[in-house]
C-alpha positions as MATLAB code, in Angstrom:
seq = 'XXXXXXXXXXXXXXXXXXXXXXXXXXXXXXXXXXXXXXXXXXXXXXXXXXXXXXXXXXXXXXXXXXXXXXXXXXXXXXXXXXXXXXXXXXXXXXXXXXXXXXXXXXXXXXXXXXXXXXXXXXXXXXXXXXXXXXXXXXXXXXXXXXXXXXXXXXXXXXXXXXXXXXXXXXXXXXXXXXXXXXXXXXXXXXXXXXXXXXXXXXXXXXXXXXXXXXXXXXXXXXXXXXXXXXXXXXXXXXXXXXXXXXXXXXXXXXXXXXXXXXXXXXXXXXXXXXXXXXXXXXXXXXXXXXXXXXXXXXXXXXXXXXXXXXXXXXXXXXXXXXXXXXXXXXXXXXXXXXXXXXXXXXXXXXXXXXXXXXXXXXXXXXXXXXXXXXXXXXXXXXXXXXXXXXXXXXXXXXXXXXXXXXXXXXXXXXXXXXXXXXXXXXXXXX';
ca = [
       7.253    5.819  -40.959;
       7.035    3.369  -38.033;
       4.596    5.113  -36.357;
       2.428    4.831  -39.952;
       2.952    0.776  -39.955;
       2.172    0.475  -35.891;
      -1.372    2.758  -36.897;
      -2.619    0.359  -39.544;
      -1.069   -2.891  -38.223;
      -1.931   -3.206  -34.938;
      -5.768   -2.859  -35.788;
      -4.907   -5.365  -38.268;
      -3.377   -7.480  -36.092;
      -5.860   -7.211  -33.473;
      -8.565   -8.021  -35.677;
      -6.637  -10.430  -37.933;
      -5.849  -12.577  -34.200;
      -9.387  -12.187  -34.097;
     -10.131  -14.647  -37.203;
      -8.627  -17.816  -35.826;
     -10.003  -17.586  -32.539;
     -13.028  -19.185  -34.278;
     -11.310  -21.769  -35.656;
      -9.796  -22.385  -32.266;
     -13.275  -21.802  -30.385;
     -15.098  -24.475  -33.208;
     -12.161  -26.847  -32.384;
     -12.365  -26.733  -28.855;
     -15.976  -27.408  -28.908;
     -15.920  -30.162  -31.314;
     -13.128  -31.337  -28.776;
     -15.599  -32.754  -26.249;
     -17.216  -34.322  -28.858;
     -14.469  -36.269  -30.362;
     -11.918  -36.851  -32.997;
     -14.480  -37.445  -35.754;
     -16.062  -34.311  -34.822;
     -12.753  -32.379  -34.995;
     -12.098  -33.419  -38.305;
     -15.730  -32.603  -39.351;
     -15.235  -28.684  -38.656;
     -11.670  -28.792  -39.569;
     -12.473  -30.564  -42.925;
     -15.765  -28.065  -43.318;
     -13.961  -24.885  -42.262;
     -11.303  -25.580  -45.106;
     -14.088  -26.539  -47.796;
     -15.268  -22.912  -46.984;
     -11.336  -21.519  -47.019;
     -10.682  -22.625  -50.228;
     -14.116  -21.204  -51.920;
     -13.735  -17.844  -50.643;
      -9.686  -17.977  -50.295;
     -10.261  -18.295  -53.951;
     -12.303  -14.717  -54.242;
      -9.448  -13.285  -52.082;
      -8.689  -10.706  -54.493;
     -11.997   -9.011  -53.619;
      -9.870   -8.085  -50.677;
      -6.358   -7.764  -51.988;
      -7.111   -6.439  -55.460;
      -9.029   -4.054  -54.021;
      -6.969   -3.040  -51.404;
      -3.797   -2.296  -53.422;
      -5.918   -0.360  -56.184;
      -7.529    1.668  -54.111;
      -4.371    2.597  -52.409;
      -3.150    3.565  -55.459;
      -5.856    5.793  -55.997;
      -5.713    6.925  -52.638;
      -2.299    8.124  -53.628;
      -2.747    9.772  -56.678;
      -5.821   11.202  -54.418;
      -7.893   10.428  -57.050;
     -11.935   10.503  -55.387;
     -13.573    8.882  -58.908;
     -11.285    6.076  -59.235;
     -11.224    5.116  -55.412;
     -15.645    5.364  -56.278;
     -15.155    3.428  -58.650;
     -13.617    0.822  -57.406;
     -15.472    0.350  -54.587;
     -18.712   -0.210  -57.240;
     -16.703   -2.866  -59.458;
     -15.986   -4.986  -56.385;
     -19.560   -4.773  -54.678;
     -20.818   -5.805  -58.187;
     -18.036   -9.037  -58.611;
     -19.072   -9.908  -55.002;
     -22.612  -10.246  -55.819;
     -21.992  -11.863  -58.804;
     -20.175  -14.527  -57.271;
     -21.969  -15.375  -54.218;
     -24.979  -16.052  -56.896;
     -22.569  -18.086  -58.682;
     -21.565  -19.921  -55.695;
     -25.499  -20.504  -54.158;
     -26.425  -21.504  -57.707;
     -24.128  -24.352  -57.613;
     -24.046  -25.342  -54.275;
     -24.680  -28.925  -54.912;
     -21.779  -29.737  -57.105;
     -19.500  -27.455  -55.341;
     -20.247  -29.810  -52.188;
     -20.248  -33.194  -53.790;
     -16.573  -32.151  -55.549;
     -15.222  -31.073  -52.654;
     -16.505  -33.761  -50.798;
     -14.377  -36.200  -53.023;
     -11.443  -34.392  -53.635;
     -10.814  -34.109  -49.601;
     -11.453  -37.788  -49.231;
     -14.360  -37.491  -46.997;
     -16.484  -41.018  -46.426;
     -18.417  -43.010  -44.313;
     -19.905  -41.175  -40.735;
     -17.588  -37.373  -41.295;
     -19.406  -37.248  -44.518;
     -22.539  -36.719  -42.781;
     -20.938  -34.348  -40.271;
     -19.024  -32.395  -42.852;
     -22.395  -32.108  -45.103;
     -24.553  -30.889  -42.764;
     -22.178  -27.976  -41.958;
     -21.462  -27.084  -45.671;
     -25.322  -27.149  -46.482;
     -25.983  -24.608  -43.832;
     -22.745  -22.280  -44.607;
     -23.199  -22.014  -47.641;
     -25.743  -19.580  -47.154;
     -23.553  -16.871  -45.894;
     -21.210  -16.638  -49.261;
     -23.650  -13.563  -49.910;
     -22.932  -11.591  -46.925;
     -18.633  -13.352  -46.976;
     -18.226  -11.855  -50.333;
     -19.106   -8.231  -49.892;
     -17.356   -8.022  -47.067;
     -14.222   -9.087  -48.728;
     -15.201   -6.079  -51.433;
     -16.030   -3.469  -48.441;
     -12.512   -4.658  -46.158;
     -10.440   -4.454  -49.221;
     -11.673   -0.574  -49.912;
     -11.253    0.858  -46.387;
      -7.808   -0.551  -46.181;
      -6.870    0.921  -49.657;
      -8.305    3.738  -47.721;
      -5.695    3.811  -45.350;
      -8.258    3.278  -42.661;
      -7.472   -0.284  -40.195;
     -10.237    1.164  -37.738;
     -13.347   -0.040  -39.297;
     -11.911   -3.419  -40.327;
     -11.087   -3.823  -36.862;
     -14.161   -3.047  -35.781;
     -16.112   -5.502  -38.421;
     -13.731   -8.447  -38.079;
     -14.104   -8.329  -34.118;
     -18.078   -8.187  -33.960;
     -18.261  -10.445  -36.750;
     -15.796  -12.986  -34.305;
     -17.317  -12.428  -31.371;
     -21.102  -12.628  -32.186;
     -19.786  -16.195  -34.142;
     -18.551  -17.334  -30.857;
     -21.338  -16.513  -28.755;
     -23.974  -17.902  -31.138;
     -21.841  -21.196  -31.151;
     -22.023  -21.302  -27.064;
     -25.747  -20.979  -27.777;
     -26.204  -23.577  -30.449;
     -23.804  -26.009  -29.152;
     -24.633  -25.887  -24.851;
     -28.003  -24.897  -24.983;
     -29.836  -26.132  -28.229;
     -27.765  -29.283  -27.543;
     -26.786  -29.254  -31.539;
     -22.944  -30.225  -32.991;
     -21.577  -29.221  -36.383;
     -25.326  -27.542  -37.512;
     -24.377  -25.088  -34.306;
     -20.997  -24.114  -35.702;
     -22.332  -23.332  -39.026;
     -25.560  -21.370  -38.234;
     -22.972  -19.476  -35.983;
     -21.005  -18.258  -38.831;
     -23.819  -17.380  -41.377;
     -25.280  -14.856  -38.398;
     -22.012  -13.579  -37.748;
     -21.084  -12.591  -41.173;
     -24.842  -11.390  -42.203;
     -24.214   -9.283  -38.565;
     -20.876   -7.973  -40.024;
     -22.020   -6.827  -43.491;
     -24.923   -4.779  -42.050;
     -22.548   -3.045  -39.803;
     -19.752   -3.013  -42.584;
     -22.802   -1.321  -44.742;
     -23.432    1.389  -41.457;
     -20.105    2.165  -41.649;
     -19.573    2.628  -45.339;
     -22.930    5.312  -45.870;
     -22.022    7.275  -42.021;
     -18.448    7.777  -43.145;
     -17.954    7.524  -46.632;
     -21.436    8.747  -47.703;
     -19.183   11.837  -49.989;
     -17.607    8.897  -52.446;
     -21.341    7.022  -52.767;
     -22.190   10.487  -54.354;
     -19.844    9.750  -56.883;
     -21.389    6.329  -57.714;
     -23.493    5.948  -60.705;
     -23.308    2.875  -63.456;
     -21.484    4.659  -65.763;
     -18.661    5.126  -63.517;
     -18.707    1.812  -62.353;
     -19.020   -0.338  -65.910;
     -15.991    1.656  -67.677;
     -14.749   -0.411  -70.080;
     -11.022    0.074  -69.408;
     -11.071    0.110  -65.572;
     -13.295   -2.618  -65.485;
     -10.875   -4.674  -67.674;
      -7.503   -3.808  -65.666;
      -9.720   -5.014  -62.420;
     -10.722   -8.291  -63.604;
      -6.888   -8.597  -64.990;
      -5.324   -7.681  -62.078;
      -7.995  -10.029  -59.988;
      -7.766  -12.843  -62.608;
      -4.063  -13.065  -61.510;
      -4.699  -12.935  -57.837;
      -7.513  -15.520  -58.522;
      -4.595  -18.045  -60.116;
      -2.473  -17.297  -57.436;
      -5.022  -17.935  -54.336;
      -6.163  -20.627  -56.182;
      -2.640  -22.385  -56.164;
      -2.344  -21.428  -52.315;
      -6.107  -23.359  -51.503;
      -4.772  -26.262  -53.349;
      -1.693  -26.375  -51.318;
      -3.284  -26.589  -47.735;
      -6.388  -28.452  -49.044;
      -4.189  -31.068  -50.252;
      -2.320  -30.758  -46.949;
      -5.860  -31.657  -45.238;
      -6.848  -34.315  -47.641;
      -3.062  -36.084  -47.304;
      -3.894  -35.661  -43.733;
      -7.547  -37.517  -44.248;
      -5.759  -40.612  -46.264;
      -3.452  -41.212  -42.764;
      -6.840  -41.834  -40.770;
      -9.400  -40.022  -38.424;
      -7.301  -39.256  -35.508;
      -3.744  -37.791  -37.561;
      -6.690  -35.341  -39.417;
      -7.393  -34.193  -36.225;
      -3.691  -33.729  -34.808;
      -3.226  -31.674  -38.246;
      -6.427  -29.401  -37.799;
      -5.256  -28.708  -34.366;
      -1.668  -27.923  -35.207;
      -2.636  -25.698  -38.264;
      -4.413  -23.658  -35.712;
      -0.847  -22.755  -34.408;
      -0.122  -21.345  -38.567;
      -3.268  -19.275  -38.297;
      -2.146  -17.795  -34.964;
       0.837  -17.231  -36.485;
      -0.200  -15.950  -40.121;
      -2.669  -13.968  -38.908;
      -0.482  -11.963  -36.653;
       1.760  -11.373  -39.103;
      -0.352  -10.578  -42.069;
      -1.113   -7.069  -39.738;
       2.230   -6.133  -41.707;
       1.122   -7.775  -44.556;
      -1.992   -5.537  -44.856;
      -0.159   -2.589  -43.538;
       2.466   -2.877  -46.507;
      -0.347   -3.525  -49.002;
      -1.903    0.283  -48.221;
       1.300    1.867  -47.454;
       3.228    0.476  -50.832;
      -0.032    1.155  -52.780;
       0.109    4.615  -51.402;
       3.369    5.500  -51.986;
       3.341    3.861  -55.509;
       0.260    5.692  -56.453;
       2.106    8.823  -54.983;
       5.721    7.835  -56.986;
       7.371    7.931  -53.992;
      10.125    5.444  -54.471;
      11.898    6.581  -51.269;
       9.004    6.257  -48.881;
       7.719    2.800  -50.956;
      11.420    1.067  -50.260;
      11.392    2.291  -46.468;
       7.863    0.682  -45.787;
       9.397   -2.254  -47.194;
      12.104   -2.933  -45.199;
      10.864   -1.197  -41.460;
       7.494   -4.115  -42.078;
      10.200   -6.997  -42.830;
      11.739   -6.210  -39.543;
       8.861   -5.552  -37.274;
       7.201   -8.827  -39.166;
      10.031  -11.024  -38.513;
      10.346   -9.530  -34.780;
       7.422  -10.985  -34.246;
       7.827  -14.423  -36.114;
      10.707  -14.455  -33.418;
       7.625  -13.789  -30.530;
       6.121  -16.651  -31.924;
       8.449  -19.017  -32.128;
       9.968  -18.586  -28.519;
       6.447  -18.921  -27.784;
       5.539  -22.293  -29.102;
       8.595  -23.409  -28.311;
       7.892  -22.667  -24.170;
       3.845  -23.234  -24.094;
       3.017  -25.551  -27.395;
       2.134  -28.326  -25.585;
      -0.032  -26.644  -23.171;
      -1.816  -25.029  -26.045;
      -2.909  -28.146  -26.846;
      -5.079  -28.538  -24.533;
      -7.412  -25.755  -25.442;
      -8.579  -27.502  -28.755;
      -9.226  -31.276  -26.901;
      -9.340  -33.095  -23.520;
      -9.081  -36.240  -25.329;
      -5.290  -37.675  -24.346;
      -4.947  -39.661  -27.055;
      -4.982  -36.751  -29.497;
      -2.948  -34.679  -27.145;
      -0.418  -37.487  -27.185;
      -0.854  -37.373  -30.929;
       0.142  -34.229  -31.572;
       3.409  -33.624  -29.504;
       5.755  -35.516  -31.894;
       4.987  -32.755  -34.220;
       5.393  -29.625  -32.106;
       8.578  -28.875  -32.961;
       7.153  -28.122  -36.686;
       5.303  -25.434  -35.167;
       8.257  -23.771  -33.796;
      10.015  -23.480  -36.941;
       7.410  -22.417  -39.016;
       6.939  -19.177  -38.163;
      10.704  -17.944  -38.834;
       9.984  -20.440  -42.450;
       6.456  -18.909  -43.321;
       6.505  -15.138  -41.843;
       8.762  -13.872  -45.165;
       6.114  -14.739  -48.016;
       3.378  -12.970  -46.231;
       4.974   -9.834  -46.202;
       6.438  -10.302  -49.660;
       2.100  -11.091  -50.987;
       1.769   -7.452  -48.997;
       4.072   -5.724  -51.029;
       2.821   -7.696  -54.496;
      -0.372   -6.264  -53.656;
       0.294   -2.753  -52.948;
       2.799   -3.096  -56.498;
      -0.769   -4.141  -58.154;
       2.247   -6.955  -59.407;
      -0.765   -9.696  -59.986;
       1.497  -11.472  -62.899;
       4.536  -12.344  -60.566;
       2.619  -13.015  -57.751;
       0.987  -15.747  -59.711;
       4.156  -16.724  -61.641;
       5.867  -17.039  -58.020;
       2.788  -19.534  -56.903;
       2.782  -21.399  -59.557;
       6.607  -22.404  -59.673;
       6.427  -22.858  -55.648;
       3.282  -25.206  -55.812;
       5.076  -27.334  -58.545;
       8.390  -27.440  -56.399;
       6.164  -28.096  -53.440;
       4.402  -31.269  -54.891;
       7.879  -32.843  -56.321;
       9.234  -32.496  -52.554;
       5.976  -34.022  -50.894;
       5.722  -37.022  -53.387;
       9.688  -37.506  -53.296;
       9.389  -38.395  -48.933;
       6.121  -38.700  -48.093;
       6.920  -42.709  -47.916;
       9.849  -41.820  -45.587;
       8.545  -40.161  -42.572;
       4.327  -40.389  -42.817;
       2.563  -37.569  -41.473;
       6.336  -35.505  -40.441;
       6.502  -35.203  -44.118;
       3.721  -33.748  -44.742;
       4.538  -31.081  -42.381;
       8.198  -30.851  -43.690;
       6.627  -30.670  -47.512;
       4.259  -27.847  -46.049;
       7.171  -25.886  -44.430;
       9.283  -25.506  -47.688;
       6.549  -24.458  -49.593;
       6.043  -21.540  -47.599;
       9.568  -20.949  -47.395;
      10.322  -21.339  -50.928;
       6.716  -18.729  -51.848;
       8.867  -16.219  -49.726;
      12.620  -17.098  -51.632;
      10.633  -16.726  -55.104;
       8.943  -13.068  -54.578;
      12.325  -11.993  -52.803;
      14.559  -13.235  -55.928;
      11.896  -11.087  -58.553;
      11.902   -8.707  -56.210;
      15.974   -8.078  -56.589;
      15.484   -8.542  -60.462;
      13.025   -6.236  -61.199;
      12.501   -4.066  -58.167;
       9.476   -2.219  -58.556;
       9.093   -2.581  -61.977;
       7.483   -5.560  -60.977;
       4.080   -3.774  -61.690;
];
């Protein structure tokens, strides 16, 4: 069993360590700019989070469906499936280039944006946007090769997909001399890049299940309506979790330019961390969808508990980590002192969270392999409510430490909520 986690999480948590480091490569460039420039990206970059954090369940519905089809070995479903999500996808990104304009201009407001970063911050959502095409299947095409029990090809996407971002950035930024406009051309080539190869991949490999394919088998009444149910409930759920850390970012905006950019920095250390982690997140998702698909109870409890361990392992890592070398990391995102200064008053935040946040990432893995879309959502929506009661009862008391206090028991209490269902209903939580 442990060698079955280690073979699809440490391509996940290659790749997945992968996804920040253009977060972190966009922040240290926007670093020699300055702290307006920072929060530009940072600000942008979430815009673009909570959009497609939003169509998550491309990903995760897909993923813990298709495992279960996987398991029941079951070639027309697993077909199937990968049709209705491909179809969603491209339903959505029209959706989302169709309205473009208000999607901005709301977004825009609600994070508080104004004056000279509302230039910045518009001129790298007008150019993004323009990639939700190519962001959304991929979502669609990840979600199926992990149900697939396969971490290879995921690995293989997320990684070009990073690296050609980070090289076009270089490009833009030192030799066309641009700022934000560089970042965000970067990221639409990168993921257009991806989606071909992600496409490669799907008719050299997989070319047996496109056989299958056809429009009747893809617009079945009842599997099309128990995945949009299940995905309706992931929807709520992600859409509660975007909330949460875009009203962490727009708190952060309201405290002025340069605590924004102390916060984007330091929420580079969660995505390190969450990131890492979620490699056992996404191996539990295929394993418990396999093994539930399979009604294997024994094999579905053991995956359980052998990912908590090797996931909070390397929470530990993390932690012992930030706690020897977090200020030094700091100076990979800026070489402006005053920010650097900033930001060490709230290190010790980032030492604790990972211990605080690793739990509910492994517990969304497990939801998601269960297909258990209802309590997933119930378990956001009580946690977000719990989450804004603790923010608004101390923000006045400590400034910008509460916010990163009010941030820490959220994703502490997500991880107390699944566990406590979990123990109720075990895995009747389907």
């Amino acid at each position: 069993m442990n060698k079955e986690i280690l073979r699809l999480a440490i391509p996940n948590i290659i790749s997945n360590i992968s996804i920040p480091l253009i977060a972190t490569v966009d922040t240290a460039l926007m670093g020699r700019f300055s702290a307006l420039h920072i929060g530009a990206v940072g600000v942008g970059a979430m815009i673009f989070n909570f959009i497609y954090w939003n169509f998550g369940f491309l990903r995760m519905g897909t993923t813990g469906m298709t495992a279960q089809a996987f398991g029941q070995k079951d070639k027309t479903r697993i077909t199937q499936l990968l049709g209705q999500a491909l179809v969603v996808a491209g339903i959505l990104a029209f959706i989302v280039l169709i309205l473009q304009k208000p999607l901005g201009d709301a977004s825009f407001y609600l994070m508080n944006i104004e004056g000279e970063q509302l230039t910045l911050v518009a001129k790298y959502f007008n150019i993004r946007i323009w990639a939700a095409p190519a962001t959304l299947a991929l979502y669609a095409l990840m979600g199926w090769f992990f149900g697939l029990q396969n971490a290879i090809i995921p690995l293989i996407l997320t990684v070009t997909i990073n690296l050609v971002n980070i090289l076009a950035n270089f490009f833009f930024i030192y030799y066309l001399e641009m700022d934000v406009e560089g970042v965000a051309w970067g990221t639409v080539i990168a993921q257009y890049t991806g989606l071909l190869l992600g496409l490669f991949f799907l008719f050299r490999r997989y070319s047996s299940y496109l056989k299958l394919l056809s429009n009747t088998t893809i617009l079945q009444i009842h599997a099309l309506k128990q995945f949009l149910s299940i995905n309706r409930d992931i929807f709520i759920r992600t859409l509660c979790l975007t909330f949460a850390f875009g009203f962490f970012y727009s708190q952060s905006a309201t405290q002025g330019a340069m605590i924004l950019a102390v916060n984007v920095i330091l929420l580079q250390y969660l995505n390190w961390m969450s990131y890492a982690v979620d490699g056992f997140a996404y191996a539990t998702e295929s394993l418990v969808g396999k093994y539930k698909g399979a009604n294997d109870e024994i094999k579905l409890n053991k995956t359980i508990r052998l990912n908590f361990i090797w996931g909070m392992g390397l929470a530990i890592l993390f932690s012992l980590v930030y706690a020897l070398f977090g200020e030094q990391f700091l100076y990979i995102f800026t070489d402006k002192s005053e920010v650097i200064a900033a930001s060490i008053p709230y290190l010790f935040w980032m030492i604790l969270l990972p211990i605080l946040a690793t739990p509910c990432y492994i517990w969304d893995g497990v939801y998601i392999g269960l297909t258990a879309s209802k309590a997933m959502r119930n378990s956001m929506l009580l946690a977000l409510g719990l989450y804004l009661m603790v923010h608004y009862s101390i923000i006045s008391l400590w400034g910008n430490h509460s916010l990163w206090g009010a941030l820490l028991f959220f994703l502490f209490l997500r991880g107390l909520i699944q566990w406590l269902l979990y123990l109720k209903y075990d895995n009747a939580l389907a």
